[in-house]
C-alpha positions in Angstrom: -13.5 -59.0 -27.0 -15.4 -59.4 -30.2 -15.8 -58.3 -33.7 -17.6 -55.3 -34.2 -20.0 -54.8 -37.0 -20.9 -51.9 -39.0 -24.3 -52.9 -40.5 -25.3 -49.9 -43.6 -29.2 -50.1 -44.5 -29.6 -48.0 -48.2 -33.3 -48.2 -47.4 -33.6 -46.4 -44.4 -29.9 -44.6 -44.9 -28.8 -45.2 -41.1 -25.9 -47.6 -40.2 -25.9 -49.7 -36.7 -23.2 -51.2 -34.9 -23.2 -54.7 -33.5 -20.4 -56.6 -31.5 -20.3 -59.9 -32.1 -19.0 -63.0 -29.6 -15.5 -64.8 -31.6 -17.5 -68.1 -31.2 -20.1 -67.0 -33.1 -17.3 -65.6 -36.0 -16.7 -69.4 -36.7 -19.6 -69.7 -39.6 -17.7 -66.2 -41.1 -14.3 -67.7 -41.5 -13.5 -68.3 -45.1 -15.5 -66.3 -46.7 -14.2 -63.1 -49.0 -14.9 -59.5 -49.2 -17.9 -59.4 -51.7 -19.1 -62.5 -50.0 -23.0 -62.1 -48.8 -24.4 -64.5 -45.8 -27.1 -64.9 -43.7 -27.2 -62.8 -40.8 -28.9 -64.6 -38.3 -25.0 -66.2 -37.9 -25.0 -62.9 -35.6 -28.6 -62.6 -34.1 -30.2 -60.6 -37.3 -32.9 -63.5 -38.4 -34.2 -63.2 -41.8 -31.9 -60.7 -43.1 -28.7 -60.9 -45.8 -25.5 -58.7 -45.5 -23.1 -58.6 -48.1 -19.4 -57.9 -47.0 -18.0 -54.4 -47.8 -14.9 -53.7 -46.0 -13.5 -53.4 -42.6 -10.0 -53.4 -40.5 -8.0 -55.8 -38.0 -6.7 -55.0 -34.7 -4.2 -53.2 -35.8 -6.1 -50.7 -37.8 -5.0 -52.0 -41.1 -7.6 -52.0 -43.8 -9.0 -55.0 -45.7 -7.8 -53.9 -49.4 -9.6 -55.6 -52.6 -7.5 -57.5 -54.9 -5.3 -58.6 -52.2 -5.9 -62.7 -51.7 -5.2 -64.3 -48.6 -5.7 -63.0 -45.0 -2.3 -61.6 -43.9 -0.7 -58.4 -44.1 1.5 -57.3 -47.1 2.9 -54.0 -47.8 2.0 -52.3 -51.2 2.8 -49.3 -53.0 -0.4 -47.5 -53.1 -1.5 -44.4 -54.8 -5.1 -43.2 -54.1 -7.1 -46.0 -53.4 -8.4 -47.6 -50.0 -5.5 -47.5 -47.4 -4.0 -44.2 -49.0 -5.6 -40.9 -49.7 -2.8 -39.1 -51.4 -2.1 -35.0 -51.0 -0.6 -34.4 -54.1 -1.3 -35.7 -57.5 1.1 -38.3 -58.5 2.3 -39.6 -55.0 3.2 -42.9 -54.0 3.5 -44.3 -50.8 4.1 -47.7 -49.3 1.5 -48.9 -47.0 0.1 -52.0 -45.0 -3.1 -53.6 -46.1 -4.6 -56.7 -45.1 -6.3 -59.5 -47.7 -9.6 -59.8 -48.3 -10.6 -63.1 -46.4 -12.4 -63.1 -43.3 -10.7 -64.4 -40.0 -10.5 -63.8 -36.3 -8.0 -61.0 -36.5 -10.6 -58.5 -37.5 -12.0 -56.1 -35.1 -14.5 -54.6 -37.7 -16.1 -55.6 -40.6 -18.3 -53.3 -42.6 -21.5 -54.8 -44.3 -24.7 -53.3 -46.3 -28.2 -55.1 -45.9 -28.9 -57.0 -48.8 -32.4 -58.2 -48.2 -34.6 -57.2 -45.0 -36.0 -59.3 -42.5 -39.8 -58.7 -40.9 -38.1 -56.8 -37.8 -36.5 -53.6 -38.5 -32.9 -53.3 -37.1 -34.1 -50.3 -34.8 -36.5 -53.4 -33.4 -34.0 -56.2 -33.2 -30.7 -53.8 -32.1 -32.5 -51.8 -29.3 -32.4 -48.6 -31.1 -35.3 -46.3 -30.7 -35.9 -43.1 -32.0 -36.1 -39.9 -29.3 -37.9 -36.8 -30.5 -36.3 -33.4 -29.7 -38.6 -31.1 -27.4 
């Protein structure tokens, strides 16, 4: 089982999932949310994504500000990991740090610069037209 990757284009405001091999995750170890790399690491050639978010296998979200790649319980008000109900409330939560490692089952990115293919082209999708 792989890493799955969320892949937001602005330009033409869709967002594609890829899964991605663990032996191709080897050139994405290291780096740091924020960080932006070339994507033809995952079979995307000529484009750029720029690392937004994403969760491990455990569901726990990848929270900024947090170094390192383990887990560590915070107390969180509204912010990612916590959407609180009531104004004012607390609540102690499990996040995960922002670098990038194997224990990831998403990561979320945004296209920073395009390659000649459009993703529809290089993913498979197409576009069906309602009769």
């Amino acid at each position: 089982m792989g890493t799955k990757f969320v892949i937001s284009d602005p330009k033409a405001k869709k967002a594609y999932q890829k899964e991605v091999a663990e032996e191709k995750m080897s050139g994405l170890i290291g780096l740091k949310l924020g960080a932006e790399f070339d994507a033809g690491i995952i079979d995307l050639p000529g484009y750029h994504l720029k690392i937004t978010g994403g969760s491990d296998k455990s569901g726990f979200p990848i929270k900024p500000g947090v170094s390192g790649s383990n887990t560590k319980r915070l107390l969180l008000t509204r912010s990612t990991g916590f959407q609180e109900s009531g104004k004012g409330l607390r609540r102690r939560k499990i996040v995960r740090g922002t670098d990038i490692g194997t224990h990831l089952a998403q990561i979320n990115t945004v296209v920073v610069k395009s390659g000649k293919q459009k993703l529809d082209e290089i993913l498979g999708k197409t576009e069906e037209k309602k009769a």
